[in-house]
N, C-alpha and C positions, 0 to 999 in steps of 0.2 A: 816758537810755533812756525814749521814752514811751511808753507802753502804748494798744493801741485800747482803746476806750469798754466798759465791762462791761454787759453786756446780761444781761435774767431768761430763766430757764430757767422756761418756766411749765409744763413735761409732761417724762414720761418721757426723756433723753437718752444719749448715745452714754457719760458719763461717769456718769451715774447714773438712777436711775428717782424721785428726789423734787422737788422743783422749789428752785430755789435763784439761782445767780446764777455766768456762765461769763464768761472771759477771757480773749482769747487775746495772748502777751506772745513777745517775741523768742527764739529760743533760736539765736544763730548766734556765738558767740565762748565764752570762759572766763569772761568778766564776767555774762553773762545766764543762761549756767551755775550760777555762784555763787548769783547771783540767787536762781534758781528752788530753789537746796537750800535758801537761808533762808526760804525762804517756804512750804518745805513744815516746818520747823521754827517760823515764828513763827505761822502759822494757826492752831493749836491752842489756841495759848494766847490767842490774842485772841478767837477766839471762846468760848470759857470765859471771861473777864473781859468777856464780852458776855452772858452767861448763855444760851449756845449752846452749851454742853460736848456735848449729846447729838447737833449737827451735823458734818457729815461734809466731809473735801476731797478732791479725785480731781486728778488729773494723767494728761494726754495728751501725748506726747512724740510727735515727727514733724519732719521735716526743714526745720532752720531756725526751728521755733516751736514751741511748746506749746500745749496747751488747759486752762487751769484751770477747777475748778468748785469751789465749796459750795455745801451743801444751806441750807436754810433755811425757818423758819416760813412757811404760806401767806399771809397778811397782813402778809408783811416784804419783799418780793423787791426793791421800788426803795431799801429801804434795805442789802440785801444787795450792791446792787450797790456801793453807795458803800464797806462792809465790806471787798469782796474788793479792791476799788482799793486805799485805804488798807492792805490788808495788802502787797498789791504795790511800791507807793511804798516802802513800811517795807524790804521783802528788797531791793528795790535801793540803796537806802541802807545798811544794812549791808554788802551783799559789793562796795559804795565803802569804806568804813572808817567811815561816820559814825553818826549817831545812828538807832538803830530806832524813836525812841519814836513810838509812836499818839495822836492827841487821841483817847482812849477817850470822852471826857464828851462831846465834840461827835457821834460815834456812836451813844452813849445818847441823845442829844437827839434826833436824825434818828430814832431806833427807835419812841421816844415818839410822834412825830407821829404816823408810819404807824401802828400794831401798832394792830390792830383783833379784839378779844378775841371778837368775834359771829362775824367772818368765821371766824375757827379753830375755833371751836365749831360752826359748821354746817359743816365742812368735816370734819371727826370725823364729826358726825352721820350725814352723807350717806354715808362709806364702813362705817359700823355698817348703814345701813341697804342699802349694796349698791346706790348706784346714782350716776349723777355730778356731779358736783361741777364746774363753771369761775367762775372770777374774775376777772374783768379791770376796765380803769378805767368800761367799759359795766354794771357790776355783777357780780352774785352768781345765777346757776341753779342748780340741783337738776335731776338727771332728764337727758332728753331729749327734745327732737321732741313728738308728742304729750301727752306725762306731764312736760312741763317744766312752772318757775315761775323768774318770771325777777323780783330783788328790789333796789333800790337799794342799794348800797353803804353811804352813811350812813345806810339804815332796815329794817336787817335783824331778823329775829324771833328770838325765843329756838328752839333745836331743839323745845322742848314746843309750842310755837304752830305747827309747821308741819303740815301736814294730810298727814303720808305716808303715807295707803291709795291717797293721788291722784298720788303721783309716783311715775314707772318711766320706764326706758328703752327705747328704739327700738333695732329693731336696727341695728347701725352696721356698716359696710364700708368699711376701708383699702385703697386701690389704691395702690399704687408701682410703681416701673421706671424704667428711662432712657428707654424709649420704648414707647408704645402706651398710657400712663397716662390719656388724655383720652376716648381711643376706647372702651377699655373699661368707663370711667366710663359714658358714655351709652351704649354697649352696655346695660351694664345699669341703666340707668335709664328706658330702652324695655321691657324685658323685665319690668321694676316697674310699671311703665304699662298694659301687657298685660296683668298680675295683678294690676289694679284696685290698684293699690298708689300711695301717693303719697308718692313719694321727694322727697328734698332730694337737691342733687348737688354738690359743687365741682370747679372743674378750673381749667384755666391759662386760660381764658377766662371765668371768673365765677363765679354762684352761682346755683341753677334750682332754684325749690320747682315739685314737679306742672311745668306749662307756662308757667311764669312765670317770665322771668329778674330776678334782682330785684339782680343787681350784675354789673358786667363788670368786664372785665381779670383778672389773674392773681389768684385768690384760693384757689390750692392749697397753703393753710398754716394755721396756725391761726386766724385771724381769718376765712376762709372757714369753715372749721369750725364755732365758735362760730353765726355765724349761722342753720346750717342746724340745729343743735342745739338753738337756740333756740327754732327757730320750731313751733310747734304744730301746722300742719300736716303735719306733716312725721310720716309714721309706718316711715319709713324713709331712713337715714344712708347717702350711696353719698360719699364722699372723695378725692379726689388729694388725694395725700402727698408733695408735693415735697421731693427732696434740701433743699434752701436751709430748707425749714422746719422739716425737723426739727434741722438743724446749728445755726442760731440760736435757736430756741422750745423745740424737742424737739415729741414728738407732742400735738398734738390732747386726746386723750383719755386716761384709761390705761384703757379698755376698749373691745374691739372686738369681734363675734359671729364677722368673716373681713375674713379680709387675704388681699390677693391681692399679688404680685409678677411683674410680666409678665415682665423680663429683667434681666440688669446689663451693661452696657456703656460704654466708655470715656466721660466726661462731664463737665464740670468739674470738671477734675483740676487740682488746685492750690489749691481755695480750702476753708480749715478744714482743713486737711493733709489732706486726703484725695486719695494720688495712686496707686493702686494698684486695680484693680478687687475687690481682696479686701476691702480697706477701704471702697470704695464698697458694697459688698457686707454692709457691716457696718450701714450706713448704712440699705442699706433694709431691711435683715430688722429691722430695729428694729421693724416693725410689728407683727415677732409675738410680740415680749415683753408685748404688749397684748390676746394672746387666750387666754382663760383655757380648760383644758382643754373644755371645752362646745362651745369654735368650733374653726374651721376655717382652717388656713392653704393659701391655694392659690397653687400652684406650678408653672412650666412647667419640665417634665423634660429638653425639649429647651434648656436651659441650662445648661454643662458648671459656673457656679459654684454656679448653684440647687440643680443636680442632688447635686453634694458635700455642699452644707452643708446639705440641709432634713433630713434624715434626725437631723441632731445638735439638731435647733430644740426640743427636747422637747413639742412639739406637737403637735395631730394634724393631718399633710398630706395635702390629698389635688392629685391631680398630674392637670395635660392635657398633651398630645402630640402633634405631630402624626404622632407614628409609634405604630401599634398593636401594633406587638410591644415597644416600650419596659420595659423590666423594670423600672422604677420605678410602673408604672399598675399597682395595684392593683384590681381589678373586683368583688373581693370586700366591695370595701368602698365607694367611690365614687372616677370614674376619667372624664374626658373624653378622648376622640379623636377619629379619624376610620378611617371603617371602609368602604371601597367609597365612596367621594365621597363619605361621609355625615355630619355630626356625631353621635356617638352619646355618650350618658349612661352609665354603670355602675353600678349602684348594687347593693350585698348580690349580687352574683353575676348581677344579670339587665341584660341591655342596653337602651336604650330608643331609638329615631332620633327626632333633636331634627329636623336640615333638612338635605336635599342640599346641597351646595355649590354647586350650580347653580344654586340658589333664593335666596341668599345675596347681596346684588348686593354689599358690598363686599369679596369675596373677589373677584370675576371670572372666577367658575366653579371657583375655588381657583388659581388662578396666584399671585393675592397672598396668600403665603403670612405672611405677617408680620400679616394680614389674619384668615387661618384663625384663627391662636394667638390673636389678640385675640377672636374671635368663640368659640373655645373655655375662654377662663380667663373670659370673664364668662359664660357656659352653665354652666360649673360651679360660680360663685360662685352663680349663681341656685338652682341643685342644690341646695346648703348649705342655702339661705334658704326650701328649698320651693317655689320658683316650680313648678307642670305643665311636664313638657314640652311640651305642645303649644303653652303660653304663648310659651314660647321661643322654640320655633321662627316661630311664628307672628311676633316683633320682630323676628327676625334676619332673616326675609324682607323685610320693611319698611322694614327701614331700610337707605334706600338709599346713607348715607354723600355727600350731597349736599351743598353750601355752606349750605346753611341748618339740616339736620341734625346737621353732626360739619365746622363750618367751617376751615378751613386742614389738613383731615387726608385725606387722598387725592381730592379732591375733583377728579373729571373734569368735564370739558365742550367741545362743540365749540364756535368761533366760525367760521365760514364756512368748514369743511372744514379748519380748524386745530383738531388737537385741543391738550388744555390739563390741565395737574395742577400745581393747588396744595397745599402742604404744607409742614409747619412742620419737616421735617426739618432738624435744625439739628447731627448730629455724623455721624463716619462711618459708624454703624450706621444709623442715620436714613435714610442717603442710600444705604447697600446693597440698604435695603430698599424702600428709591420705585421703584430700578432693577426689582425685582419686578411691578411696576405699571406702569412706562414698557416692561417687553417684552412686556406684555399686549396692546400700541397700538402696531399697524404703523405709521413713519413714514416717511418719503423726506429729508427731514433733523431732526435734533435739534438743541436750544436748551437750555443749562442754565444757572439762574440761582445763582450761588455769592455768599454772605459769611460770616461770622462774624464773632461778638463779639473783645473785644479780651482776656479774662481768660484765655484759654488761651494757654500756650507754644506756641513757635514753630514745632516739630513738629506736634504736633496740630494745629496751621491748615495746615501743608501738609498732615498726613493727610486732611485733607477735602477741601483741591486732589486729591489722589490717587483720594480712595474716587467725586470726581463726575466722575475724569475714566473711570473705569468705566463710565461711560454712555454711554460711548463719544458724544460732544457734537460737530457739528458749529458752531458755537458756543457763545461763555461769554462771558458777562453777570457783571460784578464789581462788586460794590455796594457802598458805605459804609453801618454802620449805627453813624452818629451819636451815638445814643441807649446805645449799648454799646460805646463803646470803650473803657471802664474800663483808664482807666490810660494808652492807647495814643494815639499824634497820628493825628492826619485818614491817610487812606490807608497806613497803615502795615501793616493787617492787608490791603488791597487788595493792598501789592506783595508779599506775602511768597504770596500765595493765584497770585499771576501770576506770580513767579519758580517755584514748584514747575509752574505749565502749563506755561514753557516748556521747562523742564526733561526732562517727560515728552515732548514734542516736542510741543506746541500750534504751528500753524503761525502766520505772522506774520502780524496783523491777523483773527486768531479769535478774540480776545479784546477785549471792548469794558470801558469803566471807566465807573461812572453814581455819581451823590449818593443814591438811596434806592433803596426797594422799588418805589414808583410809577414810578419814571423807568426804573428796568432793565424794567417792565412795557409800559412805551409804546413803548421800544427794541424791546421783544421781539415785540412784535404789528405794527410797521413791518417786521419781518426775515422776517416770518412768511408763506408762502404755501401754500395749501390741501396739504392731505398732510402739512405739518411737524409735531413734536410740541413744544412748550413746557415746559419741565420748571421750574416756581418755586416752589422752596422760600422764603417768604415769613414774615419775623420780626417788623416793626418796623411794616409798615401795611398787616394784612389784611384789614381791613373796606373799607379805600379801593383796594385790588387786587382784594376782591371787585366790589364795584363799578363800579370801572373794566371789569373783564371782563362782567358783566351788559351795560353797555352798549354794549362794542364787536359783544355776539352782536345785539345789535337794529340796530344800524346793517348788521352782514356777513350779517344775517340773508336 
């Protein structure tokens, strides 16, 4: 039996709120069974002969595997990780019949190296003095954002040497969701811009102090955090909270002033046993065990799992809608909707109109509804933070949700009387929701570009064959994405996406088969004559689809 690689918990997690060190080990026979009971018996005692007695172990049971954890000192965690292994190796060994015993001294030796008595001392310090605290192998900060101080790891100060009238924290903003997490980031981080404000932002496309991007690719996890945390300019925290990083890292911070949660929906199910939308559901409310009664958890009420659980969150919610008789908007207290085409604020019983929807370009005059909700949980997140309404409104008019503003996320455009929607939608809520957007744009025929990764069961890839043949598609474009086949061979996820077409009755030769995102894009603008709409949902090479598209509108131009 070999166990994957134990990785540190360096924030709040699904198994506990201390930072420690998590495992995930087999649980699919009587043998791995045995396993995990000795090992929920012999952890105790090793970390007590480790002089860890006051640390703690958690256990997550789920279908076929388990999640372990222990807690651990801040200054220990890459030794924690070796801990939790060696207690592992030891329970499988036992519930074989052999020997349990532990190299304890060689444990101690690994502890020695790391255990860094300054780091733990200003790590006490920092939460005496109520403000945060990260560590990582880039070093040791205090604070946030403006009121940060950022210190070498091997040249840290005693707690008496450090100058704290000068450190305080920024306020900070968690966004989550299956979908609309990126949008609503810059949503509001326009509306911060508006109100002279200069935000740090992360999202699954980078990291953006003010108007400067200063890292791409996915950095909606901890180590995007960190950054923006870091940086001194920054007098305002906006986050994407990705699934994947809280299940390996845990959160960011353990404080946050609001968290938002746009929606839950079906989504990488299957990996970190999370296969159940209630347990995905567990996954992102995680963000509001992070808001200390002061903040605000915001919540769309038009989500039948949000709707159930926020009320239990012991927090204070406040809820958007896009229905204004919703019995969950509260008006007396703070409440987004929409009221007469309009977005309107609630606040202490009075109402206030932020912007018509028709003034709004990435709603569509509200047709794209999936649009409105994003445009309404980041107006209420601003609510929270004080932004003016007329601040708000004034960004949401602005922002036109253009490739250059809010890239791969509904971005229209025509090319020679072909119109064009790219988007990152990548699961069947995703692709319910483009359809919102694609019936906005009269076409004479449709194009839809379909793949998916390789980590989802075989269901869920046809559920997304199913949710884009919704679009009713006079062609489909099926893609390989190379890059994500985890786990799966070349074309494997391609034919299982083409036996559910034909299934649904895709007529023969309606379905083309290409190598990437660029090639199904080249396919699709050869296919294309003025009046068609293009529908590409775009994964794996968006800046070179952007591109690609820019140029083909100057040559059809």
């Amino acid at each position: 039996m070999v166990p994957l690689e134990a990785r540190r918990l360096t924030g709040p997690h699904l198994l506990g709120d201390h930072p420690g060190a998590g495992l995930d080990v087999p649980l699919a026979s009587e043998a791995d069974a045995a396993a995990l009971a000795a090992w929920e018996r012999l952890m105790p005692e090793l970390l007590a002969g480790l002089g860890w007695a006051s640390e703690s172990i958690a256990v997550r049971r789920f279908a076929g595997s388990a999640a372990l954890a222990i807690s651990a000192p801040p200054d220990l965690l890459y030794a924690a990780t070796d801990v939790l292994e060696a207690g592992w190796e030891a329970a499988v060994r036992t519930a074989g019949g052999d020997s349990a015993s532990i190299d304890v001294a060689h444990l101690r030796e690994r502890i020695a190296r790391e255990r860094n008595p300054a780091l733990r001392a200003l790590a006490e310090a920092a939460a005496e003095h109520g403000v945060t605290f990260l560590a990582d192998d880039d070093g040791v900060s205090l604070g946030s954002g403006a009121g940060s101080v950022v210190y070498r790891t091997d040249g840290l100060p005693a707690p008496s040497a450090v100058a704290w009238e000068g450190i305080r924290d920024v306020p900070v903003v968690l966004v989550t969701g299956s979908n609309g997490k990126t949008t609503t980031v810059r949503l509001l981080a326009a509306m911060a811009a508006e109100s002279r404000r200069r935000a740090g932002h992360t999202s699954t496309d980078g990291v953006v102090i003010g108007a400067e991007t200063v890292a791409t690719t996915d950095y909606a996890g901890p180590m995007g955090a960190r950054m923006v945390l870091r940086d001194r300019r920054v007098d305002l925290a906006i986050l994407e909270t990705a699934r994947g990083g809280i299940l390996r890292r845990g959160l960011a911070t353990r404080r946050a002033d609001v968290a938002v949660v746009t929606n839950i929906a079906e989504d990488h199910f299957g990996d970190f046993g999370i296969t159940t939308l209630h347990e995905l559901a567990d996954v992102k409310l995680m963000v509001a065990r992070v808001v200390p009664p002061t903040g605000t958890v915001v919540l769309n009420a038009d989500d039948p799992i949000l709707a159930a659980r926020g009320p239990a969150l012991g927090r204070h919610v406040a809820w958007f809608s896009l229905d204004p008789s919703h019995p969950l908007l509260d008006r007396r207290v703070l409440a987004c909707t929409v009221e007469r085409d309009t977005v309107v604020i609630h606040a202490g019983g009075t109402a206030q109109a932020v912007a018509r929807l028709a003034d709004i370009p990435i709603t569509r005059s509200g047709g794209v509804r999936y649009n409105v909700a994003n445009a309404l949980g980041a107006t209420l997140a601003a609510a929270v933070l004080g932004f003016a309404p007329d601040r708000v409104g004034a960004a949401l008019r602005r922002f036109t949700g253009s490739a250059s503003e809010n890239p791969g996320r509904g971005n229209v455009m025509d090319i020679g009387g072909v119109q064009v929607i790219v988007d990152y939608a990548h699961n069947p809520h995703g692709i319910a929701a483009l359809a919102q957007l694609a019936d906005t744009i009269p076409a004479a025929r449709r194009l839809v570009l379909l793949g998916q990764a390789g980590d989802r069961d075989d269901d869920a890839i046809r559920e997304l064959a199913r949710a884009a043949w919704k679009l009713r598609p006079d062609r489909i474009v099926l893609k390989e994405l190379a890059g994500l086949r985890r786990g799966r061979g070349p074309g494997e996820v391609r034919a299982l996406l083409a036996d559910e077409l034909r299934r649904l009755g895709a007529p023969a030769g309606s379905v083309d088969t290409v190598e990437s995102d660029v090639e199904a894009v080249e396919a699709a603008l050869r296919w294309a004559r003025p009046g068609d709409l293009l529908i590409l949902p775009v994964h794996e090479q968006r800046d070179e689809v952007l591109q690609l598209l820019a140029d083909a509108r100057t040559v059809r131009a």
